[in-house]
C-alpha positions in Angstrom: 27.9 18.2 -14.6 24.5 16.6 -14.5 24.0 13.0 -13.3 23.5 10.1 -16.2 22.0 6.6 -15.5 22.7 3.7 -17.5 24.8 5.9 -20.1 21.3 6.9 -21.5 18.7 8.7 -18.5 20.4 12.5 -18.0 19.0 13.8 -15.2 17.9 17.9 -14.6 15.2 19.0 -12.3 13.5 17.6 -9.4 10.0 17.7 -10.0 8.4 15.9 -7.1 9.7 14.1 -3.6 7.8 11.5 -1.6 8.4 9.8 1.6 10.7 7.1 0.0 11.5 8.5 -3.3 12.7 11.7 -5.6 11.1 12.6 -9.1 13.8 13.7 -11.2 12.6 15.4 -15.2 15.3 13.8 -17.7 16.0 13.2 -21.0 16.0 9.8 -22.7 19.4 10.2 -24.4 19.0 6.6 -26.4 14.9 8.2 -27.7 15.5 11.9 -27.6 12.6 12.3 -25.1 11.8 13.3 -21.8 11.1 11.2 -18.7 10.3 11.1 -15.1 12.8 9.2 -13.1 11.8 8.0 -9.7 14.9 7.1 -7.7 14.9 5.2 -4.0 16.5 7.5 -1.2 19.7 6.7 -0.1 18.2 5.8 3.7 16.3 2.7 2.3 18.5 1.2 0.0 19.3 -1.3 2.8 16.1 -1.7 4.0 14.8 -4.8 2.3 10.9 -4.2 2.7 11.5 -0.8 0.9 13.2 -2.1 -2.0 10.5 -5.0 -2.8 7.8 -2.3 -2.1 9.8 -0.1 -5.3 10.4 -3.0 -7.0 7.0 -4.2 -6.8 5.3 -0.7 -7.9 7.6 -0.8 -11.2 7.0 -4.7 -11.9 2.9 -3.6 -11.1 3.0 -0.9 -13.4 4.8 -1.7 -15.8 2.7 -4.9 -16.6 -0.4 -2.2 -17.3 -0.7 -0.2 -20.4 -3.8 2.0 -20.2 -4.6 5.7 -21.3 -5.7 6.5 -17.6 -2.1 4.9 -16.1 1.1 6.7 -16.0 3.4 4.2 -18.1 6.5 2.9 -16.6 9.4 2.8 -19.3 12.4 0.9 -17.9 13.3 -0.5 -14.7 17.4 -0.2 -13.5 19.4 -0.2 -10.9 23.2 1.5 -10.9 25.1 0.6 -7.6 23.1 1.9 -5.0 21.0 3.9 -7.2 17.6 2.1 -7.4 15.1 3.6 -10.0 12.1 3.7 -11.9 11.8 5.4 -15.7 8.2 6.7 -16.2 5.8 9.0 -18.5 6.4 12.3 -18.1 3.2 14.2 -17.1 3.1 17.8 -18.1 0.1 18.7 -15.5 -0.7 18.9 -12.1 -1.8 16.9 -9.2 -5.6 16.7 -8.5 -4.5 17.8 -5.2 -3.9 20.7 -6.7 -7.1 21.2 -8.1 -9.1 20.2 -5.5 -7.2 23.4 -3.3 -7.6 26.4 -6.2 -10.9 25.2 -7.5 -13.4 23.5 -5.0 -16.0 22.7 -4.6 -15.8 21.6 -8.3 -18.6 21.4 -10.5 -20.1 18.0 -10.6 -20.0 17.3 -14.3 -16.1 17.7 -14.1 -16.2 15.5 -10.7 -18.2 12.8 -12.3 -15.7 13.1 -15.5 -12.3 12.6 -13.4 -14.3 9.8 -11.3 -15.0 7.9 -14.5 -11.6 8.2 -15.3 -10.0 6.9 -12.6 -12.5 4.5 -12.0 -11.4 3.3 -15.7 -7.6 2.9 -14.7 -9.0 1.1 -11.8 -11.1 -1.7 -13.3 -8.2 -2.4 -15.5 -5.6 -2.9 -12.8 -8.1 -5.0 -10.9 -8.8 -7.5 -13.9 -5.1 -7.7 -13.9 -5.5 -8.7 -10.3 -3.7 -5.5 -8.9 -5.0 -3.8 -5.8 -4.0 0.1 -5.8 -4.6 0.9 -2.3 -3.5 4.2 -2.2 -6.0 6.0 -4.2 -5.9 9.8 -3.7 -5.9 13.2 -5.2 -1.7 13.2 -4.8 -1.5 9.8 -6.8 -3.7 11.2 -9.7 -2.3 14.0 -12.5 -4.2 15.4 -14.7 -3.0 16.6 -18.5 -3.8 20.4 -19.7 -6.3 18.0 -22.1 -8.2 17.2 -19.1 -7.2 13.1 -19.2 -6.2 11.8 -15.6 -3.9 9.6 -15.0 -3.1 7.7 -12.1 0.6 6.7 -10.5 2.2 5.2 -7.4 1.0 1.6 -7.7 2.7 -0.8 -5.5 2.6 1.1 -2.1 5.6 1.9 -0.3 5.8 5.5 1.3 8.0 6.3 4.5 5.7 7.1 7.5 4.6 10.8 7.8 1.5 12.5 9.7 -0.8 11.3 7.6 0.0 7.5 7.3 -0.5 4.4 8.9 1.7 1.5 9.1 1.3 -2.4 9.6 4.2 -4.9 10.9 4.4 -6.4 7.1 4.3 -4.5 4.3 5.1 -1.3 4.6 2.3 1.5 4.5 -1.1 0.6 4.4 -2.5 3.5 3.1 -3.2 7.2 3.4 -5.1 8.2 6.5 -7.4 10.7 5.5 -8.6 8.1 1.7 -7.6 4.7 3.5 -11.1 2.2 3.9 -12.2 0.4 7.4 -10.8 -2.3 6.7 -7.2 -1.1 5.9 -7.8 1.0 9.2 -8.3 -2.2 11.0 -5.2 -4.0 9.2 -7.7 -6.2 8.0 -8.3 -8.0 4.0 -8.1 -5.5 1.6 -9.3 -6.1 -2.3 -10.8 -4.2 -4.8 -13.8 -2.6 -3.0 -11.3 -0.7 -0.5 -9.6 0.9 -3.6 -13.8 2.3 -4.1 -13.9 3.3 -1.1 -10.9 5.9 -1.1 -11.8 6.3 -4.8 -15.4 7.7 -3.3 -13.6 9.6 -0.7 -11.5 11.5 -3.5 -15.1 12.3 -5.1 -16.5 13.7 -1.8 -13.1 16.2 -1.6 -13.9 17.2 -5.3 -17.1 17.8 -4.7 -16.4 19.9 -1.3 -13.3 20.7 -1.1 -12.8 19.0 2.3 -12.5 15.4 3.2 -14.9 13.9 5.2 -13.1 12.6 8.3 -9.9 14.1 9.9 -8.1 15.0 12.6 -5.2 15.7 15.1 -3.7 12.5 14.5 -3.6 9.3 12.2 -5.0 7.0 14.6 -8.0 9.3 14.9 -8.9 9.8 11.5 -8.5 5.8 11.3 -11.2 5.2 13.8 -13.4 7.6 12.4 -13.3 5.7 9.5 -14.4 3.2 11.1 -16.9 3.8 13.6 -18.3 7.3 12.5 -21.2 7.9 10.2 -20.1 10.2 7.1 -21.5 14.1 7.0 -23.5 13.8 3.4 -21.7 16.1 1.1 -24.5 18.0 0.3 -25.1 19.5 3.8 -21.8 20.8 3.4 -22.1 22.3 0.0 -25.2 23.1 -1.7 -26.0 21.9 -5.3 -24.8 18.4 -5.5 -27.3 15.7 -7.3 -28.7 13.2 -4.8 -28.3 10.6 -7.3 -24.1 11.6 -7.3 -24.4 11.8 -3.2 -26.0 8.5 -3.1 -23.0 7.3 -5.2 -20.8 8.7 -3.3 -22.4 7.1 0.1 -22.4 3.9 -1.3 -18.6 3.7 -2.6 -17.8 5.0 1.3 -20.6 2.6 3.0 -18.4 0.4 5.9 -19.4 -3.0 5.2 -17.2 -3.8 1.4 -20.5 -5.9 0.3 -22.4 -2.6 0.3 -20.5 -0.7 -2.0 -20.1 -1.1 -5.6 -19.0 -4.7 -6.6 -16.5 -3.2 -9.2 -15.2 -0.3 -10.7 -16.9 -1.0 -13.9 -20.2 -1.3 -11.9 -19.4 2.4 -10.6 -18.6 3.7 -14.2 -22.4 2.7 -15.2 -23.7 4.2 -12.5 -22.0 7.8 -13.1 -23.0 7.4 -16.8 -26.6 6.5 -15.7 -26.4 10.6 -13.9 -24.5 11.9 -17.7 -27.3 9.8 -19.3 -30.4 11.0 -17.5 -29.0 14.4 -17.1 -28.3 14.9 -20.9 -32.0 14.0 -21.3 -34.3 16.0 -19.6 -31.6 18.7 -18.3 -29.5 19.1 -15.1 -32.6 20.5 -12.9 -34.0 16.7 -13.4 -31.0 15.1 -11.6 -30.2 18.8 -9.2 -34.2 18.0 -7.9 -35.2 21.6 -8.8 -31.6 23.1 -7.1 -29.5 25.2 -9.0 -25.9 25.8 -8.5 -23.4 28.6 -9.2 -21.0 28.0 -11.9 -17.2 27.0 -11.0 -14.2 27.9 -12.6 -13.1 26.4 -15.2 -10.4 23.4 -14.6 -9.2 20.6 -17.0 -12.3 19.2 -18.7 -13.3 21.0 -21.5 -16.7 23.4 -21.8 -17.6 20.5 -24.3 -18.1 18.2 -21.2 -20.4 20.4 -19.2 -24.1 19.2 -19.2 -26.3 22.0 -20.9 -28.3 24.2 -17.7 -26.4 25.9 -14.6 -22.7 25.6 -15.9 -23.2 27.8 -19.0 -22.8 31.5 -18.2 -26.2 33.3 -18.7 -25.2 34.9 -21.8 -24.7 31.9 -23.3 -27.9 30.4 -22.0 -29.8 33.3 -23.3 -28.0 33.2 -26.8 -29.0 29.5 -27.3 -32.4 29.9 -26.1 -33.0 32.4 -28.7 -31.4 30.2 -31.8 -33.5 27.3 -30.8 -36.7 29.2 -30.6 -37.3 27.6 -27.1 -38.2 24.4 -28.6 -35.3 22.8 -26.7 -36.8 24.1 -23.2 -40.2 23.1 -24.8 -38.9 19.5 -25.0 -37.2 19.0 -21.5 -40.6 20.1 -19.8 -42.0 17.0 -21.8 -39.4 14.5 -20.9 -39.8 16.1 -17.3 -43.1 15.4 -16.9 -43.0 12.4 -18.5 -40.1 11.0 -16.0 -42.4 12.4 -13.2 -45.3 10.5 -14.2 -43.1 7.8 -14.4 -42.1 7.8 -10.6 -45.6 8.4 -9.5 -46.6 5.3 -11.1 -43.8 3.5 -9.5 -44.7 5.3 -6.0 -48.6 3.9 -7.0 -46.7 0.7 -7.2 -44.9 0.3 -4.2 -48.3 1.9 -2.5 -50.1 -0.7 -3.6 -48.1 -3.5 -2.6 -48.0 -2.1 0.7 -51.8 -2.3 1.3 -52.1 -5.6 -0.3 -48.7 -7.2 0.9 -47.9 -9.4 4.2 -48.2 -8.2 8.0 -45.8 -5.4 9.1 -43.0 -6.5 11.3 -39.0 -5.5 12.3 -37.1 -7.6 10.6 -35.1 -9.8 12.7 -31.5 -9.7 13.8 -30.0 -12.9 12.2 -26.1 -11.8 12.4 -24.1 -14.3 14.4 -26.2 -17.2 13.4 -25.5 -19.9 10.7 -27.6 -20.0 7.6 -29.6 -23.2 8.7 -29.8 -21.7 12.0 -31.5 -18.4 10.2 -33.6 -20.1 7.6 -35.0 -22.4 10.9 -35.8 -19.1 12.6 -37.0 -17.0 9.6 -40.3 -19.7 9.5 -41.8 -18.1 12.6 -42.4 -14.8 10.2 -42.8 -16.8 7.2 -39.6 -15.4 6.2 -37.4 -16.5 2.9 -33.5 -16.6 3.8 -31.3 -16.1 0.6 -27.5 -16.5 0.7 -25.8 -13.9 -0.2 -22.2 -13.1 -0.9 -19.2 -14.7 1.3 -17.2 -12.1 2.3 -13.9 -11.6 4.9 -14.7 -10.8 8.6 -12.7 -10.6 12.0 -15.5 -10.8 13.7 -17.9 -13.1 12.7 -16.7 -16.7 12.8 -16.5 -18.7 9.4 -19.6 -20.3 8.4 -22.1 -17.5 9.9 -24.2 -14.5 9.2 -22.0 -11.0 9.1 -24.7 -8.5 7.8 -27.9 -8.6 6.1 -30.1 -7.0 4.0 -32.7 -5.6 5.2 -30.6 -5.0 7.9 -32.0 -5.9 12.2 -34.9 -3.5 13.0 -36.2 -2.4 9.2 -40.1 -2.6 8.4 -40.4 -5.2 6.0 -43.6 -7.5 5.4 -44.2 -11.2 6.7 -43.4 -13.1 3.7 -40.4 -11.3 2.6 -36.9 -12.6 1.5 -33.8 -11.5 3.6 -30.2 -12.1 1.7 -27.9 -13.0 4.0 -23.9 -12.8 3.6 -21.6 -15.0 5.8 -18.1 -14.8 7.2 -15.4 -16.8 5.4 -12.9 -16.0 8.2 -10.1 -13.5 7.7 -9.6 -14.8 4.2 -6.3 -15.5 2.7 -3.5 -13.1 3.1 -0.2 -12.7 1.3 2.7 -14.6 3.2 5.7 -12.3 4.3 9.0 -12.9 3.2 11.2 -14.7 6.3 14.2 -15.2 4.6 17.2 -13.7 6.0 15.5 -12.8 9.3 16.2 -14.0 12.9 14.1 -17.0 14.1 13.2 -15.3 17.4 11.9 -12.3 15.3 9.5 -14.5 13.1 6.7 -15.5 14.9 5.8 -11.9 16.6 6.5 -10.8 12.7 3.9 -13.6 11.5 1.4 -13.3 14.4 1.3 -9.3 12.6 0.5 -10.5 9.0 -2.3 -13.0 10.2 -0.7 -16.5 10.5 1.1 -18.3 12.8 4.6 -20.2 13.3 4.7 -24.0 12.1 7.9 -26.2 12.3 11.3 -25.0 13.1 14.1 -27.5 11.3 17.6 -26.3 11.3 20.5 -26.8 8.1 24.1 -26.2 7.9 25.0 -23.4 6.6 27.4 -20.6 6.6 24.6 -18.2 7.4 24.5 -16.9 11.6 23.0 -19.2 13.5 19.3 -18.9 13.3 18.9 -17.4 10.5 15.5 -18.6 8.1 17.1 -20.0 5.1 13.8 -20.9 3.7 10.3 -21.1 4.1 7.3 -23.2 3.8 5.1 -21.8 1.9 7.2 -19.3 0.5 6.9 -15.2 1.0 4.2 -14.1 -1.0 2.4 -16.7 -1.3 -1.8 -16.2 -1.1 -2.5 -18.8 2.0 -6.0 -18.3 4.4 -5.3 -16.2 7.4 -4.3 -18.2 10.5 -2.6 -21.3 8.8 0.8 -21.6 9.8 4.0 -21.3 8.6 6.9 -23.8 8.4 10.7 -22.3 8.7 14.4 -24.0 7.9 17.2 -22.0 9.8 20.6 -22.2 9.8 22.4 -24.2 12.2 25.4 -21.8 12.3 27.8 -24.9 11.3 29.5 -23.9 8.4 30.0 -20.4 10.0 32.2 -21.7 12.1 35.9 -22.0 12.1 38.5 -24.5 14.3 41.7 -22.8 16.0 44.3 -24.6 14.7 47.7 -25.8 16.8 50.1 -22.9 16.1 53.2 -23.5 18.9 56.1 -24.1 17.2 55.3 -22.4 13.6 57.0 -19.2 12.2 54.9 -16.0 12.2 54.5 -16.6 8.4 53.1 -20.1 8.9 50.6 -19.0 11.5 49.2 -16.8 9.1 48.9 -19.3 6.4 47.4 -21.5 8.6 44.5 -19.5 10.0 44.0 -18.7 6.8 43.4 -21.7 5.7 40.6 -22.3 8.8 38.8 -19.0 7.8 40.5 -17.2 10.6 42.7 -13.9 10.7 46.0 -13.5 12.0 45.3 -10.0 14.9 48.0 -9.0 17.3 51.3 -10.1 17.3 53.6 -9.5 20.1 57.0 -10.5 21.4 59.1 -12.3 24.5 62.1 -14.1 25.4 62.0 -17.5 25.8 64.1 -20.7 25.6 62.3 -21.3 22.4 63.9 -20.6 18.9 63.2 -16.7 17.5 60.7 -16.2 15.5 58.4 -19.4 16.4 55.0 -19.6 18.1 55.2 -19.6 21.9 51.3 -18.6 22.6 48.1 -18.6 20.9 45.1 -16.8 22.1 43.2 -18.9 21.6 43.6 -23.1 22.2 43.8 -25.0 19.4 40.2 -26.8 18.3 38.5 -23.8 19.8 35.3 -23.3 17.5 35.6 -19.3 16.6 32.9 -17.3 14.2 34.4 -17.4 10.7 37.0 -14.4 10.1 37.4 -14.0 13.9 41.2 -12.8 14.3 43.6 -15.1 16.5 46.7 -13.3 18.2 49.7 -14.5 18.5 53.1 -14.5 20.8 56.5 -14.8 19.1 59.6 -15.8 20.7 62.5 -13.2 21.5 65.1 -16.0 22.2 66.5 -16.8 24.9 66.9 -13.6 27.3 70.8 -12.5 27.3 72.7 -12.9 30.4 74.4 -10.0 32.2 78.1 -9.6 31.9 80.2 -8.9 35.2 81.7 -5.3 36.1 85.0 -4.6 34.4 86.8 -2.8 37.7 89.3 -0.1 36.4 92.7 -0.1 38.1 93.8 2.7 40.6 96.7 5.1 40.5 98.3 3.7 43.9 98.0 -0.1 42.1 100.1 1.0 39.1 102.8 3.0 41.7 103.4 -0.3 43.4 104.0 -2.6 40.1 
C-alpha cells in the first residue's frame, strides 16, 4: 500500500534524492493533480540546523511566485515526516543537458541565462539570496522555460561541498563565488558569480576550475585567473565571453550590480546580433551547429545555426536583399568603431602626461585624494563594499586599478572597506554555554554577557539571546546570552526512614524523583517500613533521578533448641 500524507499527498515514485532530502512524484488527492514531494531523511530530523535549513527553503520559496521558479504548494509536517509539496516539473536537469549536448550553442546559452537570471532578480528584490545556483538546481520544461529550485540551502556534505560552523552548506564547490570560498559576506553578486559559472559549463561543457578535492577547487576560486572559454571552445562571441568574465571577476564590485543589469546586457548581444547578423557579434568566426535542446528553432539568431539547406532556401526567397542589407548595417557599425577608435586616438595625443597609475589600496580617501595632487589626479568615491582585509574606512580596490597607463589629470574611483559587514546572528538557544563562543567566533561575532535564570532546563543551557538568532547585526559585535541556572532541575531527597514502601514512592514522587531498587533485611524495625535510603535526605538529585530503597524483614527469628529423641535402653529401664 502506498504511503499518504496529511490524508491528501499519495505518494508513488521517487524521482530525485539529495544529500538531505528524497523527491517523491504524488498525486494531490484533495486537487486531482500531481506533485513533487520533498521529504527530510530520517538521519536529520533531529538535527536542528537541518530542519530550519528545510524549513527555511519552503518559507523562501513559497513566498515567490514567478514563471522561472518552481512553486512550492504546501508546507507539512506528519510525526517525524518533515516535507515540502512542490510543482511538478516534467523535464530534466540542466545538468543533464549540459552532459548530452555541450558545448551548447550560444543563442540557447544566452536564452537559459536570461531566464535564470530573471528568477534571480526577483528573488533578490524579495531580499532572498540563492546561493546555490547550478545546473542540478535548474530544470528545464520540454517548452524550453527553466525553472529554478532548492532555495534555502541545506544539503548534507558530499565531495563536492563545503561547509561552515553555522549554517549548514555554503555552497557547491565547483559554482560557489570567492567569497563563499572564504566563508566571507555573501549577497546578491555571489549568486552572479555561480550564475556566470553555469554559463561558462553551457558554453564548454566543462567548468572552469576543479579538482581532486573541495578545498582545492575553493582556492582556485580564489586565487587563480579563469581559462577564457573561448580558448577552450572555438566560436563563442567576445561580447558573451566578456559577460561571462565579468559575472566570474573576484572582486563582487566588478561584476554586474544585478541580475537585471546582466539581463540587458545579454539582450544588448540578441539585439545587436538580430541586426546586422551573427558574424557581427562571432568577429568574422563561424561555428558548427549544435543539436538541438529545449529552446525552440524560433530562438536561434538567423546565420551559423540554420542548416545550409535552409540557409540556401531563404537566400533564394529573399532575392539576397536580406544579405544585401546586413553588409550595410555592417559597414555602417564598422565605421562607427573607427570613429570611436579616432576618438579615443585623439584624446590620447591631445590628453595629459602618461603615467602608472598609483597604488592607493590600504589608504583612506583623504589620505588618497592628498596624494592624487602630486599627478593632478581626481579621486572619486566609489561603492562601499565588505572586506576581510581592508580595514573599515579605507581603499579596497580601484579603478584603474595600481600600474595601468592612464593620463595626468585623470579621475580614479575608489571603493572602501565597510568591514566584514553585517551577518546573520546564529540561533543559541538550546545549546551549551561552553559550546557558544567557539560557535559565534565561526559566524563572525563574538561572546557578550553571560547572565544565568532558573529554570528547569540543564544547567547551562542558553535560554535566550540578545539579539536574537537571525538577526542582521555588523560582523564582530557581540552577543549577549541568559542560561539556565539548573535550579528548577533539581530535586530534594526527601526523609524516607520509617515510611511504608508505598509511601516512599508517593513521596519521591512528589519531589520529582523515582522510586529504583528495592531490597530487603531483618531488622528490629517494623516489616515493611523504610530502614535505608540511598541517598540522605535534602540531597539535591537531577530531576527523575531514581532513589533506592531498603525494607525491613522484621526482626530476624531466633533458633529453636534440638529436640533429643529418646534411646531404646532409656525406655527398658522406666
Amino acid at each position: 500500500m502506498s504511503k499518504v500524507l496529511a490524508g491528501r499527498y499519495e505518494l508513488y515514485d521517487r524521482i530525485g534524492e539529495g544529500g538531505m532530502s528524497v523527491v517523491y512524484k504524488a498525486k494531490d488527492k484533495l486537487l486531482n493533480r500531481f506533485v513533487a514531494i520533498k521529504i527530510l531523511k530520517p538521519e536529520f530530523i533531529n538535527d536542528h540546523k537541518f530542519i530550519d535549513s528545510f524549513r527555511r527553503e519552503s518559507q523562501n520559496a513559497a513566498s515567490m511566485s514567478h514563471p522561472n521558479i518552481v512553486n512550492i504548494y504546501d508546507v507539512g509536517r506528519e510525526g517525524n515526516i518533515h516535507y515540502i509539496v512542490m510543482e511538478l516539473i516534467e523535464g530534466r536537469a540542466l545538468s543533464d543537458y549540459i552532459r548530452d549536448q555541450s558545448p551548447m550553442a550560444y543563442p540557447k546559452v544566452i536564452a537559459i541565462s536570461k531566464q535564470i537570471a530573471s528568477a534571480l532578480a526577483f528573488a533578490h528584490k524579495n531580499h532572498i539570496i540563492h546561493r546555490d545556483v547550478k545546473p542540478h538546481n535548474v530544470m528545464i520544461t520540454p517548452n524550453g522555460t527553466a525553472k529554478i529550485t532548492d532555495f534555502g540551502i541545506a544539503k548534507a556534505v558530499n565531495s563536492a561541498t563545503i561547509v561552515d560552523n553555522t549554517d549548514g552548506i555554503v555552497g557547491s564547490v565547483h559554482y560557489f563565488s570567492p567569497e563563499q570560498a572564504r566563508g566571507g559576506y555573501v549577497d546578491e553578486k555571489s549568486d552572479i558569480y555561480s550564475l556566470g559559472i553555469v554559463m561558462y559549463e553551457m558554453l564548454t561543457g566543462t567548468v572552469p576550475f576543479d579538482g581532486d578535492n573541495p578545498v582545492n577547487i575553493a582556492l582556485q576560486h580564489i586565487n587563480e585567473e579563469m581559462t577564457p572559454p573561448s580558448q577552450r571552445v572555438d566560436g563563442i562571441p567576445p561580447s558573451l565571453e566578456h559577460i561571462i568574465m565579468k559575472c566570474t571577476d573576484k572582486y563582487p564590485v566588478n561584476r554586474f550590480a544585478s541580475a537585471d543589469e546582466l539581463i540587458q546586457a545579454l539582450n544588448n548581444i540578441e539585439f545587436v546580433s538580430g541586426v546586422v547578423g551573427s558574424d557581427a557579434i562571432m568577429g568574422g568566426r563561424t561555428r558548427r551547429e549544435q543539436p538541438s535542446g529545449p529552446i525552440a528553432e524560433t530562438d536561434y539568431i538567423d546565420g551559423d545555426d540554420y542548416p545550409e539547406k535552409e540557409r540556401k532556401r531563404k537566400t533564394k526567397k529573399s532575392g539576397g536583399s536580406k544579405a544585401k542589407k546586413n553588409r550595410i548595417l555592417i559597414i555602417a557599425a564598422i565605421a562607427a568603431v573607427i570613429l570611436i577608435g579616432g576618438i579615443i586616438a585623439a584624446v590620447s595625443i591631445f590628453g595629459g602626461e602618461e603615467i602608472q597609475a598609483p597604488d592607493y589600496t590600504g589608504k583612506t580617501l583623504e589620505e588618497a585624494q592628498l596624494a592624487a595632487e602630486e599627478y593632478d589626479l581626481k579621486i572619486k568615491e566609489g561603492d562601499e563594499v565588505v572586506s576581510e582585509d581592508v580595514e573599515k574606512g579605507c581603499i579596497v580596490n580601484q579603478d584603474p586599478m595600481p600600474g595601468e597607463t592612464i593620463k595626468t589629470g585623470s579621475t580614479i574611483t575608489v571603493n572602501i572597506s565597510k568591514g566584514l559587514g553585517d551577518g546573520s546572528v546564529p540561533d543559541l538557544t538550546g545549546r551549551d554555554v561552553d559550546d557558544v563562543s567557539e560557535y559565534l567566533t565561526a559566524a563572525g561575532f563574538e561572546l557578550g554577557s553571560i547572565s544565568e535564570k532558573a529554570s528547569e532546563k540543564p544547567e547551562g543551557t542558553v535560554l535566550s539571546q540578545d539579539p536574537v538568532g537571525g538577526s542582521s547585526l555588523e560582523k564582530g559585535s557581540k552577543v549577549n546570552v541568559v542560561v539556565s541556572d539548573g535550579s528548577l532541575n533539581k530535586a530534594s531527597v526527601p526523609y524516607l526512614i520509617g515510611k511504608s514502601e508505598s509511601d516512599a514512592r508517593s513521596a519521591l514522587d512528589a519531589a520529582g524523583l523515582r522510586l529504583g531498587r528495592v531490597s530487603e533485611e531483618y531488622s528490629s524495625s517494623a516489616p515493611g517500613t523504610v530502614i535505608k535510603q540511598q541517598y540522605s535526605s535534602n540531597t539535591q538529585l537531577k530531576k527523575g533521578s531514581s532513589v533506592s530503597i531498603t525494607i525491613s524483614k522484621g526482626p530476624q527469628p531466633t533458633t529453636a533448641p534440638p529436640v533429643t529423641e529418646p534411646t531404646q535402653e532409656t525406655e527398658e529401664d522406666d
